[in-house]
C-alpha atoms as one frame of an Amber mdcrd trajectory, in Angstrom:
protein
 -48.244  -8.456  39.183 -47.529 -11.505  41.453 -47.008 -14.612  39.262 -48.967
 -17.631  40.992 -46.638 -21.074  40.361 -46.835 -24.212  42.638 -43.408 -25.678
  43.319 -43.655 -29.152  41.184 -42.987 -30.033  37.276 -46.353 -29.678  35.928
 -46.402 -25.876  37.457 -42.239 -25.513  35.889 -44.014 -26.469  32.585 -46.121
 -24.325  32.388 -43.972 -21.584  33.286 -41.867 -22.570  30.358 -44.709 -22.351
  28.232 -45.886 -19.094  29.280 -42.526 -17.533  29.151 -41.988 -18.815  25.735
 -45.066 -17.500  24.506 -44.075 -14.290  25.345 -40.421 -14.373  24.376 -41.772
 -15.082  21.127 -44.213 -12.610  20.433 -42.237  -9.585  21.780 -40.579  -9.019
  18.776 -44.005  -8.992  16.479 -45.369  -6.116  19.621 -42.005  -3.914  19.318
 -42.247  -4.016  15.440 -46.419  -3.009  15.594 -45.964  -0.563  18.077 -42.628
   0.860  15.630 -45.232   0.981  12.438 -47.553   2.904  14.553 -45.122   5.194
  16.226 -44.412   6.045  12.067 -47.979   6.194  11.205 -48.636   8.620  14.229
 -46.142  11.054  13.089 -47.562  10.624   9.188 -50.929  11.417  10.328 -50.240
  14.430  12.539 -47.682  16.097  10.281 -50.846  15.429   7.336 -52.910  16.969
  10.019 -50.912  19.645  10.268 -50.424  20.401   6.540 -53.571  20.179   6.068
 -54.331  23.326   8.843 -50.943  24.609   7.365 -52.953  24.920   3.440 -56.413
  26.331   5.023 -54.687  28.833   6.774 -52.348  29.851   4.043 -55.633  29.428
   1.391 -57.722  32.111   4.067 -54.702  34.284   4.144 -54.551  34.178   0.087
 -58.251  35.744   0.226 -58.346  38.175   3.168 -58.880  40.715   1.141 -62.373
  39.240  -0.044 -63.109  39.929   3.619 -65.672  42.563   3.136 -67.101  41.273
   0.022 -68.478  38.092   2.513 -71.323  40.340   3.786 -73.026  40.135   0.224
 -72.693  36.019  -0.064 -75.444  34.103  -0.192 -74.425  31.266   2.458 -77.477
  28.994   1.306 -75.576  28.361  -2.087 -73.453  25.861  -1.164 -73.746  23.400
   2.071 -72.038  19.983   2.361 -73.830  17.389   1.615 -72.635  13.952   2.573
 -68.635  12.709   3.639 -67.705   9.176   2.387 -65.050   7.621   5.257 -63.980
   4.469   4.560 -62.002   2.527   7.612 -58.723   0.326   7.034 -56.680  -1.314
   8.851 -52.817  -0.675  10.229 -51.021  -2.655  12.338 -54.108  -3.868  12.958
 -56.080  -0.927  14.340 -58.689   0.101  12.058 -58.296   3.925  10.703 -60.415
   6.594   9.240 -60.036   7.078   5.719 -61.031  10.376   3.790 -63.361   9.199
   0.508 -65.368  11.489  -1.570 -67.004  14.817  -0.120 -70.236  15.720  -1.797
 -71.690  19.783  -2.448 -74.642  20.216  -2.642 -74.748  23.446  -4.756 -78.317
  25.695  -5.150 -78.265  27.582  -8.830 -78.038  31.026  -8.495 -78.483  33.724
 -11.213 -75.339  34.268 -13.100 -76.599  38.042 -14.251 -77.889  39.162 -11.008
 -75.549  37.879  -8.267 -72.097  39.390  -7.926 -69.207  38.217 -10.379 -66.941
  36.646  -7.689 -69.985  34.579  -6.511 -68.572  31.462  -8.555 -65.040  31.892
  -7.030 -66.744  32.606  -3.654 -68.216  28.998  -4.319 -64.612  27.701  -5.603
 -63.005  28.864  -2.939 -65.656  27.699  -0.004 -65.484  23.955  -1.324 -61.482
  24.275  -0.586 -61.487  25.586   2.518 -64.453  22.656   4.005 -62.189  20.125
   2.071 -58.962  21.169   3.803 -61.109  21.270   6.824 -62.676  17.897   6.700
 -59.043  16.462   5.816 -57.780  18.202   8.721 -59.989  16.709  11.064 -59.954
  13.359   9.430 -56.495  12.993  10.112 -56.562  14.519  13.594 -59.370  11.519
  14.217 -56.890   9.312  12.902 -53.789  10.388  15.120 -56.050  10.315  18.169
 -56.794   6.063  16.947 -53.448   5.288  16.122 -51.666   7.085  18.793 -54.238
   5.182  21.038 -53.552   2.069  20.069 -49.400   2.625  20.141 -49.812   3.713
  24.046 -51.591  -0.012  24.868 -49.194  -1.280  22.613 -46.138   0.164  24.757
 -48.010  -0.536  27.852 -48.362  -4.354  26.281 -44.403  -4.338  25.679 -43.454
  -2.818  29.112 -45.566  -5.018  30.738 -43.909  -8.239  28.984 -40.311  -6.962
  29.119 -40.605  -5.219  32.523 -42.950  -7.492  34.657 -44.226 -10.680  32.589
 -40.779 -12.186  31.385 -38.871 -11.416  34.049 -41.658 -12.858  36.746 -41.492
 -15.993  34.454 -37.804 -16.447  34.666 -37.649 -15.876  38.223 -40.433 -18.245
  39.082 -38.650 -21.091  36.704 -35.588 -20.636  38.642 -37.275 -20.658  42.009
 -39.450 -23.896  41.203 -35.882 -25.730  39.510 -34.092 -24.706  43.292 -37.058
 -26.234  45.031 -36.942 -29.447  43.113 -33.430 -29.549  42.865 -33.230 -29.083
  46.813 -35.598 -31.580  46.934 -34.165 -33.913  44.870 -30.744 -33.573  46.659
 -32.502 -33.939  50.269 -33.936 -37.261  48.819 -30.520 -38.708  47.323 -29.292
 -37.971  51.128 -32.345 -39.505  52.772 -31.529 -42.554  50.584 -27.811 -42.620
  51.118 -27.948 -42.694  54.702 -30.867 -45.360  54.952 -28.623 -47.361  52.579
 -25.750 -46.569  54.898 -27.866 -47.203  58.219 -29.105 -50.642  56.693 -25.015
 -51.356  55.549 -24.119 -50.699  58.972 -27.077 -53.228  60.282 -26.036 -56.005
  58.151 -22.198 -55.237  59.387 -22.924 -55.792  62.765 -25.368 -58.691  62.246
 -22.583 -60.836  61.202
């Protein structure tokens, strides 16, 4: 990214300005995109507990396996998710509330025993589901938001700040140089007009 900069003190000011601005909030960039490099791992490794849990919770009841075949599945369905959004660092986030069951009565004398544990253990696994995913949703934001934050810090401490600094020096040369070219223009009409007076008399 060329920086555009005229070679004159209003155009040096501005430079300064520009450069400052950005000197200055470098640090607060580095220290967001730091809090959401941490909250990226916290929500995968959450992520991946929660998978870790459902996995371990289906393994738990494997044997139930052929018992499935008798379920009723229209005794239990979810019925609404509650997610809440917050903010980190500035990026708002996903955030797991309540999740509702809705559960249809069934007849506790005719319907198999493990029909209420069946129940039990179907609201676990969508709940470690529904975490799961609500966390992978979340990684996906926040990891998101830390790449155009280190895009945002590469691009000041890489390109921006250095382009700055380099145009400020470039624009102080010029004036100097043309501040020393004018001193000499004076001295030697001051010197030309000393040696006309010199030879007037």
């Amino acid at each position: 990214m060329a920086i555009k900069f005229q070679y004159n003190k209003t155009s040096l000011g501005e430079m300064r300005k520009k450069l400052q601005m950005r000197q200055r909030a470098l640090p607060t960039i580095k220290s967001k995109e730091s809090a959401l490099r941490l909250e990226v791992k916290k929500a995968r490794d959450m992520a991946e507990d929660a998978e870790k849990r459902l996995e371990e919770l289906l393994g738990r009841y494997e044997y139930m396996a052929a018992l499935w075949s008798e379920f009723d599945w229209g005794l239990l369905r979810v019925g609404g998710v509650d997610i809440r959004e917050t903010k980190i660092a500035g990026v708002r986030i996903p955030v797991l509330g309540e999740i509702r069951f809705e559960e249809k009565s069934y007849d506790l004398f005719s319907s198999p025993v493990w029909f209420a544990d069946g129940v039990a253990l179907l609201k676990e696994i969508a709940r470690l589901g529904i975490e799961g995913a609500v966390y992978r949703r979340k990684t996906e934001v926040l990891d998101h938001a830390r790449k155009k934050t280190t895009q945002k810090v590469n691009l000041y401490e890489k390109v921006q700040i250095p382009g700055y600094e380099a145009a400020i020096l470039k624009i102080k040369r010029f004036l100097e140089d043309e501040e020393n070219l004018s001193k000499s223009a004076q001295k030697i009409v001051k010197n030309k007009h000393e040696h006309e007076g010199t030879e007037a008399l």
